[in-house]
BAKOL-860541 format. One line per 3 residues: number of its first residue (from 1); their letters; for each residue x, y, z of C-alpha. Coordinates in nm, 3 decimals, decimal comma. Layout:
# residues N
NUM) a) X Y Z ~ ...
//
This chain:
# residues 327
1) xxx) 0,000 0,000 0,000 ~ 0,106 0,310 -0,077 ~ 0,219 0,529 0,184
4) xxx) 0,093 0,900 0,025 ~ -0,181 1,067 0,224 ~ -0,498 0,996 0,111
7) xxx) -0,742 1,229 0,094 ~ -1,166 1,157 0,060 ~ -1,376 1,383 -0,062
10) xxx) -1,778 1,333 -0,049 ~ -1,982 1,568 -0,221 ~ -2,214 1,594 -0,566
13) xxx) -2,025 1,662 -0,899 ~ -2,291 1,745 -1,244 ~ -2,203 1,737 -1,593
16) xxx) -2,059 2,108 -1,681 ~ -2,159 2,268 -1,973 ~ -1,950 2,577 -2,117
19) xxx) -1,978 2,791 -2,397 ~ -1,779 2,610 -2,723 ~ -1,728 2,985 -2,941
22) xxx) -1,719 3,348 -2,865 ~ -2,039 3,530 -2,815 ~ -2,336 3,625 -2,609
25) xxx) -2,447 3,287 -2,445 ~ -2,770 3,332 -2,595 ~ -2,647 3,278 -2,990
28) xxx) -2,377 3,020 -2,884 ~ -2,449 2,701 -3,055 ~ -2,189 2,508 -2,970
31) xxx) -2,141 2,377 -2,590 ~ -1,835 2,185 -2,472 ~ -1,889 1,924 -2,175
34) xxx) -1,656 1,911 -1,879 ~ -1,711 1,792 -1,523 ~ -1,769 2,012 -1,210
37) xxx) -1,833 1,982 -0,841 ~ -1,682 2,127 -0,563 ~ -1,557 1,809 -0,437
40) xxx) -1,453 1,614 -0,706 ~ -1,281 1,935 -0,802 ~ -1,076 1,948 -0,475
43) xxx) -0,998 1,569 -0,586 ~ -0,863 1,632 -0,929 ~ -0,636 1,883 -0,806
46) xxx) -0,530 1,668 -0,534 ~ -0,422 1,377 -0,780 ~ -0,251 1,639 -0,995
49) xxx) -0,017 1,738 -0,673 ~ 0,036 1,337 -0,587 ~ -0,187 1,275 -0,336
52) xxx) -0,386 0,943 -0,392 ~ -0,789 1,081 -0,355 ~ -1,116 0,911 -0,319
55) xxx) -1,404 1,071 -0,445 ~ -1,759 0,954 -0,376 ~ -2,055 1,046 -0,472
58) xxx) -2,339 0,934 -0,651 ~ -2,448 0,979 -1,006 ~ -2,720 0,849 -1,226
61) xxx) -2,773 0,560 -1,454 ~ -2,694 0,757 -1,777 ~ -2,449 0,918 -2,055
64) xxx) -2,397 1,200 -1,811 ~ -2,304 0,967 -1,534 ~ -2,086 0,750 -1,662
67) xxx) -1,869 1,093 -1,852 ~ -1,833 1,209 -1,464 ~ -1,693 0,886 -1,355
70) xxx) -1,456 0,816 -1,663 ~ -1,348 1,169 -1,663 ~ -1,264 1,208 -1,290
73) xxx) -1,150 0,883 -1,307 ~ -0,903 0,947 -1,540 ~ -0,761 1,242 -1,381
76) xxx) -0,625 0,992 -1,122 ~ -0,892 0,957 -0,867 ~ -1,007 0,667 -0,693
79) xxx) -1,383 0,685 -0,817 ~ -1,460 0,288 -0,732 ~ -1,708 0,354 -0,439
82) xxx) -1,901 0,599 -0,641 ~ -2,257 0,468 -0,670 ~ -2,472 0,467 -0,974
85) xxx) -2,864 0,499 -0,976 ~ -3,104 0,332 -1,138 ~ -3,366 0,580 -1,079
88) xxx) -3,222 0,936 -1,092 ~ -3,064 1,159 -1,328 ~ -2,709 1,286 -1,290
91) xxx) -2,735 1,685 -1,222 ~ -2,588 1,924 -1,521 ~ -2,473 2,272 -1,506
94) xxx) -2,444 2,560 -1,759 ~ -2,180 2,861 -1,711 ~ -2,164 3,136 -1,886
97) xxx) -1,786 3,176 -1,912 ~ -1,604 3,547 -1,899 ~ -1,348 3,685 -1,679
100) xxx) -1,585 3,938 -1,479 ~ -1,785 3,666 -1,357 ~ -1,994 3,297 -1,462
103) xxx) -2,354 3,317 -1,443 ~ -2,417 2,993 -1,347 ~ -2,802 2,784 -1,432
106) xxx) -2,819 2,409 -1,245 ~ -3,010 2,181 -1,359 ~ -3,005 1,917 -1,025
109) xxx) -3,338 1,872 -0,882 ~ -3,428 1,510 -0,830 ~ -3,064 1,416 -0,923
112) xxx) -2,897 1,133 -0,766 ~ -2,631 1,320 -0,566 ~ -2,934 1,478 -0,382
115) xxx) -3,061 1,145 -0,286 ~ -2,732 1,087 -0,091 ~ -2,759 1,000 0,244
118) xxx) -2,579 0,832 0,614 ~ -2,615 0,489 0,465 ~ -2,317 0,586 0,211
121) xxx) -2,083 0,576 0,514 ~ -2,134 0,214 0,589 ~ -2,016 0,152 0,227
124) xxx) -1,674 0,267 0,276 ~ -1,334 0,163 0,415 ~ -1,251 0,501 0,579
127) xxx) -0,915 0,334 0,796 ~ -0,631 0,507 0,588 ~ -0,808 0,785 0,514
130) xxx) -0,625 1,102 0,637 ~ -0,838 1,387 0,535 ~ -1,217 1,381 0,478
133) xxx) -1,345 1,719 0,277 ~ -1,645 1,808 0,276 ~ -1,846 2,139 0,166
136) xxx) -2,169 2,320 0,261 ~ -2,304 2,246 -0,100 ~ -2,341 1,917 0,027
139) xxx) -2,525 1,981 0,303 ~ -2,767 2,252 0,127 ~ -2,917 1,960 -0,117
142) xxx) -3,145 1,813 0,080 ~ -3,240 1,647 0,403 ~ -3,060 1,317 0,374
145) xxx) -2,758 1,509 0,259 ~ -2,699 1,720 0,529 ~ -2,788 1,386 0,764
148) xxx) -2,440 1,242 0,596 ~ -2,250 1,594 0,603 ~ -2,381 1,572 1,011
151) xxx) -2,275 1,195 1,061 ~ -1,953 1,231 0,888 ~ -1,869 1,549 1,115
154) xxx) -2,013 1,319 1,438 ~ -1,800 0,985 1,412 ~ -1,513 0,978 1,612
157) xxx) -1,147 1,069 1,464 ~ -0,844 0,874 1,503 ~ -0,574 0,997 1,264
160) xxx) -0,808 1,147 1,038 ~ -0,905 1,526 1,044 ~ -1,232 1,634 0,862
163) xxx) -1,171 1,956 0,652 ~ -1,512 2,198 0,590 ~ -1,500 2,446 0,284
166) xxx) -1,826 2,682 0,392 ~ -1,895 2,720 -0,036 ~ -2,217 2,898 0,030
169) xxx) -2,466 2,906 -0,242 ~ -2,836 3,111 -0,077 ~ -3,040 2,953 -0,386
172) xxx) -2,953 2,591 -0,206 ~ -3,060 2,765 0,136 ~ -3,409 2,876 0,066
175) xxx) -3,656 2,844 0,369 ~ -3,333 2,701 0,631 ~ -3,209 2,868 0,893
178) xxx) -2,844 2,852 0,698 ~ -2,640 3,076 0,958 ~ -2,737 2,827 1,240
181) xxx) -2,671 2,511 1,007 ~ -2,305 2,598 0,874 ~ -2,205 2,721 1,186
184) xxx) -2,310 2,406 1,375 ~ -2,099 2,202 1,077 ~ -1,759 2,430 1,108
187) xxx) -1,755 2,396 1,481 ~ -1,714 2,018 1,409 ~ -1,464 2,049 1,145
190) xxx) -1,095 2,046 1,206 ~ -0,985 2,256 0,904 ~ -1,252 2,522 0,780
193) xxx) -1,193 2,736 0,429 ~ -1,427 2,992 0,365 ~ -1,420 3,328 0,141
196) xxx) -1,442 3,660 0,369 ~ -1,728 3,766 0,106 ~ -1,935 3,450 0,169
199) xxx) -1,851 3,484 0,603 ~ -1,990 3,802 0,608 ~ -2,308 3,696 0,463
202) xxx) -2,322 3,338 0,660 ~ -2,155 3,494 1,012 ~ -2,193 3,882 0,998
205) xxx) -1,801 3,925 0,924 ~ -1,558 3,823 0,706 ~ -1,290 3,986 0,981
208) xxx) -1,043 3,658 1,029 ~ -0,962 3,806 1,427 ~ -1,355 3,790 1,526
211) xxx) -1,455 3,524 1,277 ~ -1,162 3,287 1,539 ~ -1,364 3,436 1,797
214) xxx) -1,717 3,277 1,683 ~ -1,517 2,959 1,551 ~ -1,224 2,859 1,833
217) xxx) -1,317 2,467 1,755 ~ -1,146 2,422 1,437 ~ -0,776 2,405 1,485
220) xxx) -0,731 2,563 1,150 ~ -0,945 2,810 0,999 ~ -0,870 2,949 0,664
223) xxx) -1,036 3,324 0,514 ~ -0,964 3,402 0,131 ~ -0,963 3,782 0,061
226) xxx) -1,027 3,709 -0,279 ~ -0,739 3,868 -0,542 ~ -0,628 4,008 -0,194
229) xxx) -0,478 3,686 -0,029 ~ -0,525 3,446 0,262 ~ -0,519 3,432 0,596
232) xxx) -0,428 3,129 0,869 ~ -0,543 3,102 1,187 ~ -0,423 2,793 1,390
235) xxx) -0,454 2,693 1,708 ~ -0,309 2,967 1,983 ~ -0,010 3,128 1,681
238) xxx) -0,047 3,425 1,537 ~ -0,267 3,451 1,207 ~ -0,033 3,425 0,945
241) xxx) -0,124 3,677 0,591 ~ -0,046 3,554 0,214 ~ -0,076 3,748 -0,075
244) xxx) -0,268 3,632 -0,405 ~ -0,033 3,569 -0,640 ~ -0,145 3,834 -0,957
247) xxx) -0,306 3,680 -1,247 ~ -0,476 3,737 -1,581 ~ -0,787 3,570 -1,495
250) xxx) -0,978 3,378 -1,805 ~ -1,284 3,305 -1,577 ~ -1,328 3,251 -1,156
253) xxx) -1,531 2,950 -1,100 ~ -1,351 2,693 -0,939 ~ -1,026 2,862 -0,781
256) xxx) -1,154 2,808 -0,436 ~ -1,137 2,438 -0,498 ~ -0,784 2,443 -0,626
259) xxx) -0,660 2,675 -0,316 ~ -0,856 2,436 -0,064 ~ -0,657 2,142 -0,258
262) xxx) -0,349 2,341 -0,309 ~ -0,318 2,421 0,100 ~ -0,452 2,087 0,215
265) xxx) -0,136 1,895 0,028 ~ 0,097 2,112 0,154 ~ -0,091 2,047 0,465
268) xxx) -0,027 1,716 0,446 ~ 0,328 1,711 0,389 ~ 0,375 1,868 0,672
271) xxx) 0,505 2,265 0,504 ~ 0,513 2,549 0,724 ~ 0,200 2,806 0,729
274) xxx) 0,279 3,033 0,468 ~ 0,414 2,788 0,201 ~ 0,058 2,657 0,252
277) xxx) -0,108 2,946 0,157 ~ 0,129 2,980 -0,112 ~ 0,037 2,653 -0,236
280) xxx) -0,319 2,750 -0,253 ~ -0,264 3,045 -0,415 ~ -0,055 2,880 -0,714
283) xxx) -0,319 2,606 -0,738 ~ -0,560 2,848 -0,733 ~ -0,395 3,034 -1,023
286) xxx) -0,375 2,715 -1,250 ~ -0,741 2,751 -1,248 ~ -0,746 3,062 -1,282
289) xxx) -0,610 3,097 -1,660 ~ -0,851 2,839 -1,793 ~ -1,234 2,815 -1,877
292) xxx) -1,277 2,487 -1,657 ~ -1,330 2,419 -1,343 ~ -1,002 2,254 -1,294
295) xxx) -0,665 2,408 -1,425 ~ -0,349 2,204 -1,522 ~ -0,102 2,220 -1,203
298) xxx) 0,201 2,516 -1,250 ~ 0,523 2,342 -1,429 ~ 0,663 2,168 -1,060
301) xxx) 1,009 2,419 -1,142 ~ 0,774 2,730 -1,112 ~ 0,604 2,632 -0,833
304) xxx) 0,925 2,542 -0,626 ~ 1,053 2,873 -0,726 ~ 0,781 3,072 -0,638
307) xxx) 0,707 2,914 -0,277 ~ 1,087 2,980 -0,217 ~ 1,011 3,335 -0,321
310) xxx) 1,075 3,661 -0,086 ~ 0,808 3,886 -0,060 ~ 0,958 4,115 -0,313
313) xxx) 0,998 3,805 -0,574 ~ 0,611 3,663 -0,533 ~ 0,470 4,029 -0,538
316) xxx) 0,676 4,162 -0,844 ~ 0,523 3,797 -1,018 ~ 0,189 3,774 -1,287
319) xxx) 0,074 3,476 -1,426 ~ -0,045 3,577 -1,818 ~ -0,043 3,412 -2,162
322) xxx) 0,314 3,441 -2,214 ~ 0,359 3,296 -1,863 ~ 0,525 3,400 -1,511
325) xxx) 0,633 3,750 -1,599 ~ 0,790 3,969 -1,350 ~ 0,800 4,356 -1,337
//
């Protein structure tokens, strides 16, 4: 067996649908398929950095379905106890690509992700598992959902820390007290990511000093200041500030997956707080530059040099098309 952390991450993944031409989305005709999902995102990028990553989920009995599971599959991750359904559709998605923002349309009602439930646990061999992520998407589909998100959050932990990305989306939250829910879930959680934007709406602030004052559980809580940077706060040391690295963004959605998979395998091997922001942050940028939801990894010579950076180095640095340029 092989002795890389493994990380497994639970959560619903659709069939992504983005514009194929140049246009206004309306008078595009052609639409190129892709895969997207918080989670299996995280696990992508994971397998792209080394780490061997489980992701399960479950998807339905159809063309959709079985693209998901070849195509995450094939990027490396473990995809074996995914289930299939019989009797419900695999979600799809439809983004509307540009670099000021995605409108995104879902298409998931009904799906078989939604149907997930607690009984999914007893299907799995979780003993070498070192990280479990999870995200509030999860949670937000339905009942049964957030009954798994709950259980996985309740079992005891030997070895294995659970890691919580809030991903907050208010359209999944209609009619639930949401503020009461997520908190309840990030108290449980030993690593929590969230966006300061998304915190202010969920807990009032996106300030990283008070949010550790409404969240002391977590031994590690992570805030993203967007283009801005990161901040760390873990256990009693003092919270520890990244910058973004600068980058000429193609289009947004999915960059908080690759920085929650960038800073949880540095995590794991055990790198000091700031080269795991940094990790993040170069993840992040991978995905960044491209219309999908998961970006090709930095060449490993660019990312070495960058984390060994000094603040003058990684601030003076812009990913484009040509490349890492400096000023």
């Amino acid at each position: 067996m092989s002795n890389l952390p493994e990380v497994l991450c639970i959560g619903e993944s659709m069939a992504l649908f983005v514009p194929g031409e140049a246009g206004p989305p309306h008078r595009v005709r052609t639409w190129q398929r892709t895969v997207g999902g918080a989670e299996s995102n995280v696990a992508c990028h994971l397998a792209a950095l080394g780490l061997r990553s489980r992701w399960v989920s479950a998807v339905g009995e159809d063309p959709f379905g079985r693209a998901l599971l070849d195509e995450i599959g094939a990027a490396g991750v473990d995809v074996s106890d995914a289930v299939v359904d019989p009797a419900r559709p695999t979600g799809l998605y439809v983004k509307e690509s540009g670099s000021g923002g995605s409108p995104v349309r879902y298409y998931r009602t009904g799906s078989a992700a939604s149907a997930m439930g607690p009984d999914l646990l007893r299907r799995l061999d979780l003993g070498a598992v070192d990280v479990i992520h999870l995200s509030g998407i999860t949670s937000a589909l339905s009942a049964s959902c957030a009954e798994l998100v709950r259980e996985v959050l309740a079992r005891p932990r030997t070895g294995t820390r659970v890691s919580f990305d809030l991903n907050f989306r208010p359209v999944l939250w209609t009619g639930r007290d949401h503020a009461a829910e997520l908190t309840a879930l990030a108290r449980q959680a030993d690593i929590v990511l969230a966006g300061d934007d998304e915190a202010e709406i969920v807990w009032g602030t996106g300030d990283p000093g008070v949010l550790r004052k409404r969240l002391p559980e977590p031994e590690t809580l992570v805030i993203k200041h967007g283009a801005r940077g990161a901040t760390l706060l873990e256990g009693d040391r003092e919270p520890v500030f990244a910058p973004a690295l600068k980058v000429d963004v193609v289009e947004p959605v999915g960059a908080g997956d690759a920085f929650a998979a960038g800073f949880l395998a540095a995590t794991l091997r055990g790198e000091d707080p700031l080269t795991r922001l940094r990790s993040g942050h170069l993840q992040a940028a991978s995905t960044l530059r491209t219309h999908d939801d998961v970006g090709p990894p930095l060449p490993p010579d660019v990312i070495a040099g960058l984390l060994a950076a000094d603040e003058a180095a990684w601030a003076a640095t812009r990913l484009t098309d040509e490349g890492v340029v400096r000023a």
